[in-house]
TIRO-2110 file (N, C-alpha, C; in Angstrom, 1 decimal):
// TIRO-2110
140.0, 194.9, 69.4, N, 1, A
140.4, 193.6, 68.8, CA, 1, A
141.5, 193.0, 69.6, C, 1, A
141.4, 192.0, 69.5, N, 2, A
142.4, 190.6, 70.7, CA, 2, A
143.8, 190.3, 69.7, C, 2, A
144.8, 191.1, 70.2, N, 3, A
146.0, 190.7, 69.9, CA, 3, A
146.4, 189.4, 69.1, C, 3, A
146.8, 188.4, 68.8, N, 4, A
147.0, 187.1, 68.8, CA, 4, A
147.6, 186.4, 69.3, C, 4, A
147.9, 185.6, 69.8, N, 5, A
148.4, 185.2, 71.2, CA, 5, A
148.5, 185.6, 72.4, C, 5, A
147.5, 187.1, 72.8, N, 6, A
147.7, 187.4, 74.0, CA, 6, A
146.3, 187.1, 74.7, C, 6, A
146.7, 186.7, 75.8, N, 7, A
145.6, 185.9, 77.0, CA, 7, A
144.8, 187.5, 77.3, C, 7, A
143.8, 186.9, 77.7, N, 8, A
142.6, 187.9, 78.5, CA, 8, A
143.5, 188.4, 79.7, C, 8, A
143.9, 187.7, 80.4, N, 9, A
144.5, 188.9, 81.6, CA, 9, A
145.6, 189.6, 81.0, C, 9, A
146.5, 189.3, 80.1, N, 10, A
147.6, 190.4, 79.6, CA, 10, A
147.0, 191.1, 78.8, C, 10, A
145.9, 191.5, 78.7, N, 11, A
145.8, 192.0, 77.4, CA, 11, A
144.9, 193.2, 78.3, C, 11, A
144.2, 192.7, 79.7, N, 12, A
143.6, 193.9, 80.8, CA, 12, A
144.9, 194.8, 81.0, C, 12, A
146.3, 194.3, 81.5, N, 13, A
147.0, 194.7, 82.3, CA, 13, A
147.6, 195.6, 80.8, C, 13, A
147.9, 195.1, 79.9, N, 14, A
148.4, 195.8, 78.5, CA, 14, A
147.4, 196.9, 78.5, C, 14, A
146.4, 197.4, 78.8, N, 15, A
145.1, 198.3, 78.3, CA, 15, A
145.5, 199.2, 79.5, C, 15, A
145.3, 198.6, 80.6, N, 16, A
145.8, 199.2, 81.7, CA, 16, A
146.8, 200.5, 81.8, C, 16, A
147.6, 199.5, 81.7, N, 17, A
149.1, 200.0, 81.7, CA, 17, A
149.2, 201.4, 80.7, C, 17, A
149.2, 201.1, 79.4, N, 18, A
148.8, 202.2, 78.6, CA, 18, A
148.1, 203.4, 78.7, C, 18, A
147.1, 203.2, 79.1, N, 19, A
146.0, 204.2, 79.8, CA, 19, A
147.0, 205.0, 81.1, C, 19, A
147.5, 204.5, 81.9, N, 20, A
147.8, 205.0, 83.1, CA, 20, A
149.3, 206.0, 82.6, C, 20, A
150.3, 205.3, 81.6, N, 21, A
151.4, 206.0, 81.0, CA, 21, A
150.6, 206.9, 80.3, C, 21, A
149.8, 207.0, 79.7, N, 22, A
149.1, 208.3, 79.0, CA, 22, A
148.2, 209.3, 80.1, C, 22, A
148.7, 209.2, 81.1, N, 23, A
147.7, 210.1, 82.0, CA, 23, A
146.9, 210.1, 82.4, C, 23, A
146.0, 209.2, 81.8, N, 24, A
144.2, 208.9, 81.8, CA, 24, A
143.9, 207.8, 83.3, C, 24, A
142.7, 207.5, 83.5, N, 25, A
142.2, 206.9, 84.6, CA, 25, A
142.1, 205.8, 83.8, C, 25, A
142.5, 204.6, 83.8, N, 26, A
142.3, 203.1, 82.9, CA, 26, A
140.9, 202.8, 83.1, C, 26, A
140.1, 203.3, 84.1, N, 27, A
139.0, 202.6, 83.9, CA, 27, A
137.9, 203.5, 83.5, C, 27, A
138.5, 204.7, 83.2, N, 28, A
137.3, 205.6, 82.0, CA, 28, A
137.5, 205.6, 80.8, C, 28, A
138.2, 204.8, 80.7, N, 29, A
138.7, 204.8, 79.4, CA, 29, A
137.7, 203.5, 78.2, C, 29, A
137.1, 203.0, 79.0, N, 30, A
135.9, 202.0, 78.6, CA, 30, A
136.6, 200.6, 78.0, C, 30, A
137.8, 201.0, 77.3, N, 31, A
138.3, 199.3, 76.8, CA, 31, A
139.1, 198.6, 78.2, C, 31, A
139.9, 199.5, 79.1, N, 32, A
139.6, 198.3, 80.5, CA, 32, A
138.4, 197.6, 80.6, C, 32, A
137.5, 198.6, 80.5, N, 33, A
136.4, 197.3, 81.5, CA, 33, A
136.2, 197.1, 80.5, C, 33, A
136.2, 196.9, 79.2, N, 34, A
135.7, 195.7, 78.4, CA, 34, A
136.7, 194.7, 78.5, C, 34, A
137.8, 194.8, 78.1, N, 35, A
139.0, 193.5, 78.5, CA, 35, A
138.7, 193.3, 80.1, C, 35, A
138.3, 193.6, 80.9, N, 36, A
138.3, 193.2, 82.5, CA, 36, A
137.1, 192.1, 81.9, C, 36, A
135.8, 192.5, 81.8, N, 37, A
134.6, 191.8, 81.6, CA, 37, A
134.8, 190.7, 80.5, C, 37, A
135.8, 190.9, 79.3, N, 38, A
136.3, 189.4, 78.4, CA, 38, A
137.5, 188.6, 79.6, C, 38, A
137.4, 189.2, 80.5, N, 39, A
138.6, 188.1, 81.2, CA, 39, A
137.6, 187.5, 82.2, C, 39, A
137.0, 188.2, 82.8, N, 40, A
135.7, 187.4, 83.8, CA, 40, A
134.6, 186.9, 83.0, C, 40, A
134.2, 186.6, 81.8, N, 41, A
133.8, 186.3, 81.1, CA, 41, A
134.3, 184.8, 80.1, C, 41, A
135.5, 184.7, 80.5, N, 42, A
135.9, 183.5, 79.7, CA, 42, A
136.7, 182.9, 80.6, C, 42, A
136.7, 181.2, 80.1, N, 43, A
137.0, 179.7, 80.9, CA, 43, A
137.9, 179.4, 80.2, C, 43, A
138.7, 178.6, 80.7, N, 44, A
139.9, 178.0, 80.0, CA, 44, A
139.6, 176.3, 80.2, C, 44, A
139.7, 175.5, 79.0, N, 45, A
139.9, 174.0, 79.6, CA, 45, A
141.0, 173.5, 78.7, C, 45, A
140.8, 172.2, 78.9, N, 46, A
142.2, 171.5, 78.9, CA, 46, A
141.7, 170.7, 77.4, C, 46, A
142.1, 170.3, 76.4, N, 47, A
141.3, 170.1, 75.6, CA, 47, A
142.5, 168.5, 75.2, C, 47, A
142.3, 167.6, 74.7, N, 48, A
143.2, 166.7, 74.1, CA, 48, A
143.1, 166.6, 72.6, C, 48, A
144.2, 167.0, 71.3, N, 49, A
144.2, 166.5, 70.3, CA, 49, A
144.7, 165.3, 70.1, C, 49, A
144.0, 164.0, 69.0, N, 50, A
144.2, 163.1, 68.6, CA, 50, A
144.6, 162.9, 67.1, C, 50, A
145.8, 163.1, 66.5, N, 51, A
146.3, 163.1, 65.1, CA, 51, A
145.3, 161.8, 64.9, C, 51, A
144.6, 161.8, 63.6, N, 52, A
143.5, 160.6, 63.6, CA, 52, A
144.8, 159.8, 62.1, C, 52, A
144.7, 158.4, 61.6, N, 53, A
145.3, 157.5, 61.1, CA, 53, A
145.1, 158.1, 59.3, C, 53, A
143.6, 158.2, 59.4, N, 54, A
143.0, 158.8, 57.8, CA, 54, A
143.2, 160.4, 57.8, C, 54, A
144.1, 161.0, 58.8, N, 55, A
144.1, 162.9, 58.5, CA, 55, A
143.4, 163.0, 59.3, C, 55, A
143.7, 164.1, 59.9, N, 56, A
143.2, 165.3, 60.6, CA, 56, A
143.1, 165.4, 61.9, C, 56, A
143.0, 165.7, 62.8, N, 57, A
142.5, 165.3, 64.3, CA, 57, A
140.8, 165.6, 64.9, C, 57, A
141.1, 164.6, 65.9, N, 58, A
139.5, 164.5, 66.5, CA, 58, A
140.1, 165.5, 68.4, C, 58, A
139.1, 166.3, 68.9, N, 59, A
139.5, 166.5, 70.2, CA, 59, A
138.8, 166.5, 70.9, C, 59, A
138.6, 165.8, 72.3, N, 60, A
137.8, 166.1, 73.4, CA, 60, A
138.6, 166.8, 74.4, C, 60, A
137.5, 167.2, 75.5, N, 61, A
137.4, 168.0, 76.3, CA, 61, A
137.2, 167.1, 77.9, C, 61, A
138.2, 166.5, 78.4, N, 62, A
138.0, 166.0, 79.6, CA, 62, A
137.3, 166.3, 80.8, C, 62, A
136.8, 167.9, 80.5, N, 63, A
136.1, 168.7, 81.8, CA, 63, A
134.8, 168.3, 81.5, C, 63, A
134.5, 167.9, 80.1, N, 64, A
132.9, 168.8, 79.8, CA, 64, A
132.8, 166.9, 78.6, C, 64, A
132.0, 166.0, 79.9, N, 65, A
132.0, 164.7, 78.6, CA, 65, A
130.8, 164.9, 77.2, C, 65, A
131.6, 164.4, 76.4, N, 66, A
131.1, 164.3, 75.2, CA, 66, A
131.1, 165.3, 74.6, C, 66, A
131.8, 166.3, 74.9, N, 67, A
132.1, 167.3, 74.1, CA, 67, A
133.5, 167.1, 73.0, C, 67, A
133.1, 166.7, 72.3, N, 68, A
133.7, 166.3, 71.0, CA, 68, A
134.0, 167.0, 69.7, C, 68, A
135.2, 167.3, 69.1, N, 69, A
135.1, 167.6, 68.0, CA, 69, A
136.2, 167.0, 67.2, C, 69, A
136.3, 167.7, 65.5, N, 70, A
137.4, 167.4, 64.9, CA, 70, A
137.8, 168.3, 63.9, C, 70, A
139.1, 168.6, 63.2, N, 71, A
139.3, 169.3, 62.0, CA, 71, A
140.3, 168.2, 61.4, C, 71, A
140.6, 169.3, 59.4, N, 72, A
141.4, 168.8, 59.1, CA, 72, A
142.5, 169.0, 59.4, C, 72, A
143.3, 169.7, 60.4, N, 73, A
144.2, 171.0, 61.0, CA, 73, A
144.2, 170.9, 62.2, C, 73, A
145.2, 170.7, 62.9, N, 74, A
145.0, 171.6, 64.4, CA, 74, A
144.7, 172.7, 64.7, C, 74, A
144.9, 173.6, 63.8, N, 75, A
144.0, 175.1, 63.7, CA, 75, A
142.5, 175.1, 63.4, C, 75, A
142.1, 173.9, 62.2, N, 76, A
141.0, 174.1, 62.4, CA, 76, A
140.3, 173.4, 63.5, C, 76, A
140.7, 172.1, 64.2, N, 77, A
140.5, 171.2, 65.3, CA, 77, A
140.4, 172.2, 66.8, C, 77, A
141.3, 173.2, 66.6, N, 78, A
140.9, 174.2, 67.6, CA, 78, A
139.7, 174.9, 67.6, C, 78, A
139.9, 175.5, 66.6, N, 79, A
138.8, 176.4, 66.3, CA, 79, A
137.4, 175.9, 66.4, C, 79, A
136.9, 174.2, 66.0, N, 80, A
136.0, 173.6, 66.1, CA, 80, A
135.5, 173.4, 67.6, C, 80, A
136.8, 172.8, 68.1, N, 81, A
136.0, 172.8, 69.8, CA, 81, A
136.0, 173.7, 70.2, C, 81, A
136.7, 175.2, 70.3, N, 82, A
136.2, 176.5, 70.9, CA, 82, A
134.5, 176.0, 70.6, C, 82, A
134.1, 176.3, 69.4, N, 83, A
132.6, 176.0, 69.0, CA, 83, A
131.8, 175.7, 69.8, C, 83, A
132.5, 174.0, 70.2, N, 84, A
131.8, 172.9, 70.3, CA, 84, A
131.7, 173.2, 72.0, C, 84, A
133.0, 173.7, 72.5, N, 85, A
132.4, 174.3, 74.3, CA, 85, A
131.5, 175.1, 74.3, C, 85, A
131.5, 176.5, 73.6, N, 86, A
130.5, 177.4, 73.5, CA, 86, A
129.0, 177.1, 73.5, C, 86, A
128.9, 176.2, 72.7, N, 87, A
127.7, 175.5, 72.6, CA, 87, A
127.0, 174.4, 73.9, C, 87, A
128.1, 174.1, 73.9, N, 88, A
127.9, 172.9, 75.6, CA, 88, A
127.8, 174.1, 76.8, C, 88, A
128.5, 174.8, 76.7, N, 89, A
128.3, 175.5, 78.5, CA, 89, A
126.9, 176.4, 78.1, C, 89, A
126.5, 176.6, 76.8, N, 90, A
125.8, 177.5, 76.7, CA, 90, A
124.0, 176.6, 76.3, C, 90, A
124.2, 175.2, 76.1, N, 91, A
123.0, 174.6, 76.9, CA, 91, A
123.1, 174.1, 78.3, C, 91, A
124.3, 173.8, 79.0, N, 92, A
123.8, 174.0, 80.6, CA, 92, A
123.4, 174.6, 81.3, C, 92, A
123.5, 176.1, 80.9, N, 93, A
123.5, 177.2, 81.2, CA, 93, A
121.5, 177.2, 80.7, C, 93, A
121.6, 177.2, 79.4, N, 94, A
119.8, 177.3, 79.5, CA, 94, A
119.5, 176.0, 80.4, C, 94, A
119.4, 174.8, 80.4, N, 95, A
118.9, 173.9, 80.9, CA, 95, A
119.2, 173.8, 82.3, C, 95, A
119.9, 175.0, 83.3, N, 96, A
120.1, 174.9, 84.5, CA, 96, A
121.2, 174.3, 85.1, C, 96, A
122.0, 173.2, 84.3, N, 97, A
122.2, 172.7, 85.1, CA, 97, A
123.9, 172.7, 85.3, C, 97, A
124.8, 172.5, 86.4, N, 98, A
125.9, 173.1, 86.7, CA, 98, A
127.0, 173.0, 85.4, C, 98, A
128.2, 174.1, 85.9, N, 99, A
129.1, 173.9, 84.7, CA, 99, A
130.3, 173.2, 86.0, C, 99, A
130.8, 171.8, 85.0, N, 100, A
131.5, 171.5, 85.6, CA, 100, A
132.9, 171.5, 85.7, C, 100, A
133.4, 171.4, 86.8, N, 101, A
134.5, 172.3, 87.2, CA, 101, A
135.8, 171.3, 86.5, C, 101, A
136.9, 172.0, 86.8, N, 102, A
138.2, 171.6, 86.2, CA, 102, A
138.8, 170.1, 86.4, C, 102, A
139.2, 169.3, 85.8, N, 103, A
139.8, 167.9, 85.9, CA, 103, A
141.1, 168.2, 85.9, C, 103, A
141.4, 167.0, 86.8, N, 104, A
143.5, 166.7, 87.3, CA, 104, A
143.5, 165.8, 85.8, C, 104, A
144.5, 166.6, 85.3, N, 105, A
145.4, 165.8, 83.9, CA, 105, A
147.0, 165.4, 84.3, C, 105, A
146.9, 164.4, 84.4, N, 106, A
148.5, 164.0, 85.0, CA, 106, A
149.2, 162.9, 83.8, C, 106, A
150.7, 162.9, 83.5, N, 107, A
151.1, 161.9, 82.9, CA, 107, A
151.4, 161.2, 83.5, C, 107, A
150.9, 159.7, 82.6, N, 108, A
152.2, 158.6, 83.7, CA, 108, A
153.1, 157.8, 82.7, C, 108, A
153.7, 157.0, 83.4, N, 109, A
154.6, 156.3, 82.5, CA, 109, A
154.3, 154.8, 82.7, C, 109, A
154.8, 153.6, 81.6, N, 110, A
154.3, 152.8, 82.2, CA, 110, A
155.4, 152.0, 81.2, C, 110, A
155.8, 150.6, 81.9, N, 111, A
157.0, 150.5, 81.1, CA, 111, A
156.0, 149.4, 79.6, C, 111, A
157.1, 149.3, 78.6, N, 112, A
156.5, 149.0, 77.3, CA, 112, A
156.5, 148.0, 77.2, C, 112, A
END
């Protein structure tokens, strides 16, 4: 089970580490390579929350268009688009066709 708040690669090097101070080979140990294989296994994107006027937030995903969701929560507005990517990389993936790569997110300023 996944710590909370800790990323896929701290959580290999955490398993790692442990294993190797206990004597043992880290990678017979079978939960390395399963934390290795959840770290090569998962994507990270960039996701935008929008506090909406009537409650709750809506968020898209600037990598992946029309990937859209919303909660009443930022917890649950996260948790929805986890969902809502899962579901999108996992019809391009049946229907063939490429997963697209990462977008430049930059601020600007602009005067008022």
């Amino acid at each position: 089970m996944r710590a909370p708040g800790v990323g896929s690669w701290t959580r290999f090097y955490l398993v790692t580490w442990k294993a190797r101070l206990a004597g043992r080979n880290a990678w017979d140990t079978g939960e390395s390579r399963r934390a290795y294989t959840e770290v090569m296994a998962s994507r990270e994107y960039e996701v935008v929350l929008t506090h909406e006027e009537g409650g709750g937030y809506s968020v898209t995903v600037p990598a992946l268009p029309g990937c859209v969701s919303q909660g009443e929560t930022r917890e649950e507005a996260l948790a929805m688009i986890r969902e809502a990517i899962e579901v999108y990389l996992e019809s391009l993936e049946a229907h063939g066709d490429p997963i697209p790569g990462p977008v430049e997110i930059e601020r600007v300023t602009v005067s008022a």
